[in-house]
N, C-alpha and C positions, 0 to 999 in steps of 0.2 A: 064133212070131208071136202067137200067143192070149195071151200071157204079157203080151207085150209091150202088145197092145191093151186088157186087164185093166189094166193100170198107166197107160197113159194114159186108160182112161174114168174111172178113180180121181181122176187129178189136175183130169181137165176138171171131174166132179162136184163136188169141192171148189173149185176155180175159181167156176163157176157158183152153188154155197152150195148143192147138192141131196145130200139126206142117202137120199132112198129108190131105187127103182129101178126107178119109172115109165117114166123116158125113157130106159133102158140100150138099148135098141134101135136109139132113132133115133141118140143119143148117137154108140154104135158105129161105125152107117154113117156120120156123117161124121168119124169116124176113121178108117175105113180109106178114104175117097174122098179125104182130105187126104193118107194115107200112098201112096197110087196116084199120087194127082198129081203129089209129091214126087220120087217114083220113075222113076215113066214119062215122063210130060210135062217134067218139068224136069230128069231122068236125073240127079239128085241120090242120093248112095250114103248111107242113113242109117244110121245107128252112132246103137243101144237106150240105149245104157251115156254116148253122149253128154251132158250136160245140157243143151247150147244147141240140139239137135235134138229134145229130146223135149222140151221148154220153147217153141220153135217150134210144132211139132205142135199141141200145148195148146192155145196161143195161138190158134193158125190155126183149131183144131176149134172152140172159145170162138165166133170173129169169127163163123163161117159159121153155127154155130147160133144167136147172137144177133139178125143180121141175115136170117136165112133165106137165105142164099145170095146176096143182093142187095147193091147199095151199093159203094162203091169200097172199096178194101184201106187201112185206115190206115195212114199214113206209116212207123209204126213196123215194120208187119208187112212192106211192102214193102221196107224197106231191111235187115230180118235174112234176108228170102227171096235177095233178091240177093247179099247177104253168102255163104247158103249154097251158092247159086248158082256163086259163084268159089269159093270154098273147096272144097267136096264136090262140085260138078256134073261130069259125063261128058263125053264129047266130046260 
């Protein structure tokens, strides 16, 4: 799992254009608060090795730390959630 969170704080950091590792902390937590919600709350079965889940993730981590938590979900984020949603989601 550490592996995994390693590789996505990597691509969020280059996302966002941040080269040092000031915000690896906060970064982090809202990687794993997005990979929890994913998980728990939406009982979506995520698959590392996926690209359109861990490009998701990204994304989702991106939105929440750009906005701080606030604001409504962009179109786009909301219809690849529901995407994953039918695709990968639990009963």
């Amino acid at each position: 799992m550490t592996e995994n969170i390693d590789k996505i704080l990597s691509l969020v950091k280059a996302t966002l254009g941040y080269k040092s590792s000031v915000r690896d902390e906060l970064l982090k937590a809202i990687v794993k608060s997005v990979i929890d919600e994913l998980e728990i709350q939406k009982r979506i079965t995520l698959k590392y090795d996926n690209a359109e889940h861990l490009m998701f993730i990204v994304d989702y981590a991106c939105f929440r730390y750009e906005n701080k938590g606030a604001g409504t979900l962009p179109r786009n984020l909301e219809y690849r959630l529901r995407n994953l949603i039918v695709k990968f989601g639990g009963v």
